[in-house]
C-alpha positions in Angstrom: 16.2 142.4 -24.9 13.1 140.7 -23.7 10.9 143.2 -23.8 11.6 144.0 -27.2 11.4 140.1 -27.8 7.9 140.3 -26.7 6.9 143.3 -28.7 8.3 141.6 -31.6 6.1 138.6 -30.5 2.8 140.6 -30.2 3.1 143.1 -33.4 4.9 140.5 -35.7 2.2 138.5 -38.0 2.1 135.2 -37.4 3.6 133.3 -40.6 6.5 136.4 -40.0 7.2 135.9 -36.6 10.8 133.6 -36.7 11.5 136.1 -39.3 11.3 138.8 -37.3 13.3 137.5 -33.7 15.9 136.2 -36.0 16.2 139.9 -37.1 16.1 141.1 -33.4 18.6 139.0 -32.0 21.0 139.7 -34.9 20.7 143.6 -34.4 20.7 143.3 -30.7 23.0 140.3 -30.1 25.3 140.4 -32.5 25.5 143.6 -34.6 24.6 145.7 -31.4 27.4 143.6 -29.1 30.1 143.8 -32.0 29.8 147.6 -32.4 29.5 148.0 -28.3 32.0 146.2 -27.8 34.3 147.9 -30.5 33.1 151.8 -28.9 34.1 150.4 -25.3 37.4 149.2 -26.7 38.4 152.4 -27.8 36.5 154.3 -25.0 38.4 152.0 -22.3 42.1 153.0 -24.1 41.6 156.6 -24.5 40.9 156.6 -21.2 43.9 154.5 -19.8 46.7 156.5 -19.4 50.6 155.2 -20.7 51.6 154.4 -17.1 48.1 152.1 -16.5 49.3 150.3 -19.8 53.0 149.5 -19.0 51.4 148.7 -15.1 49.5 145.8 -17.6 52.1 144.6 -19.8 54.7 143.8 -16.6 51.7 141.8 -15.4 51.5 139.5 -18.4 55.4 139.0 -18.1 54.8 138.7 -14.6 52.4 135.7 -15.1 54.5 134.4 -17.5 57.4 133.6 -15.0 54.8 132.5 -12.6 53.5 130.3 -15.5 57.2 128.7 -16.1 58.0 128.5 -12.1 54.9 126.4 -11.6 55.9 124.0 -14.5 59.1 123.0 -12.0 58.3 119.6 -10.5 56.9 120.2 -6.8 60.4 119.6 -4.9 62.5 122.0 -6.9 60.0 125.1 -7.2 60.9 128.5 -5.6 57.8 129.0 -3.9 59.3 132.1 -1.9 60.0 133.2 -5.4 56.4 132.5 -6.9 54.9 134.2 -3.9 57.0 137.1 -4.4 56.1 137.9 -8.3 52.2 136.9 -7.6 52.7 140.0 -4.9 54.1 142.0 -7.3 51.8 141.7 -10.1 48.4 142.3 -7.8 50.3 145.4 -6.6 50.9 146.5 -10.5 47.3 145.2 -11.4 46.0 147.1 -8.7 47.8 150.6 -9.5 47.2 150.3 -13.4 43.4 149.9 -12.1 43.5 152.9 -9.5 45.1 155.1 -12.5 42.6 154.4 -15.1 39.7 157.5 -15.1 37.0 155.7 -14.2 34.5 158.4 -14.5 35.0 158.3 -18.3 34.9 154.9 -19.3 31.9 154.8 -17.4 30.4 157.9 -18.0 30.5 157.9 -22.0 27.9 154.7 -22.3 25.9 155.8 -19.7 25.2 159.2 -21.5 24.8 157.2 -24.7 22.4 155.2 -23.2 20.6 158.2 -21.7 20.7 159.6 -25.8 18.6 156.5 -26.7 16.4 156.3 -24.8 15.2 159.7 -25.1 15.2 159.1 -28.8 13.7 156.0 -27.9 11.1 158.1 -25.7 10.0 160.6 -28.1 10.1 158.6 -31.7 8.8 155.4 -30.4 4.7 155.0 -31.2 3.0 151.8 -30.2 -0.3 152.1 -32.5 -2.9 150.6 -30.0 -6.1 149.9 -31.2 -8.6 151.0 -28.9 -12.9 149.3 -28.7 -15.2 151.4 -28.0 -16.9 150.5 -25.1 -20.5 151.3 -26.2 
C-alpha cells in the first residue's frame, strides 16, 4: 500500500494528485478488502468440514449459557458450572480448529498472491527518464 502510495505521489501531476490516492485507496482499501474478504469467506467454508461447523455452532450456545450464568448476581452463580461449559467450549473451539485443512485456506491466497505478482512482474513498466551524462 505504501509503496504504491508513493508511486502514485511521484508519477501523478501535481493539480491530479488527491485525485489520484483517493483512487488508490478506494481500489486497494476498499474495493480490494471487500472482494478479499468475500474470496476468503468462501475459501475459509469450502474448506471447513460439517464437523468443524457444528464444533462452532455448540460454542456460540455454549457462550450463550455462560453469558446467562454470569448475569446471576455473584452469591447465587454456579461457578463449578460456568467453569465447566468455558472447558467445554475451548475443547470444541480447539477441535473445530484442529479439523479445519489449513493447507488450503492458506495455500489458495498465497498462490494468488504469487499470480500477481508475476503479472505484476512482467506487465509493470516504470518509464524512467534517463540524462545523459555528457
Amino acid at each position: 500500500f505504501v509503496t504504491g502510495q508513493i508511486y502514485t505521489e511521484q508519477k501523478a501531476d501535481h493539480h491530479m494528485r488527491g485525485q489520484a490516492q483517493g483512487f488508490l485507496v478506494f481500489f486497494t482499501l476498499g474495493l480490494g478488502m471487500f472482494i478479499g474478504a468475500q474470496v476468503a469467506g468462501y475459501v475459509e467454508d469450502r474448506y471447513t468440514p460439517p464437523a468443524a461447523k457444528a464444533n462452532f455452532d455448540r460454542v456460540i450456545e455454549l457462550n450463550d449459557q455462560v453469558d446467562e450464568l454470569k448475569k446471576q448476581p455473584e452469591g447465587s452463580r454456579d461457578q463449578a458450572k460456568i467453569n465447566g461449559l468455558e472447558t467445554e467450549r475451548d475443547q470444541l473451539q480447539m477441535d473445530g480448529l484442529q479439523l479445519m485443512n489449513w493447507q488450503m485456506i492458506w495455500g489458495i491466497p498465497a498462490i494468488a498472491s504469487l499470480v500477481v505478482l508475476i503479472l505484476f512482474v512482467f506487465t509493470f513498466r516504470d518509464q524512467r527518464v534517463v540524462l545523459d551524462p555528457k
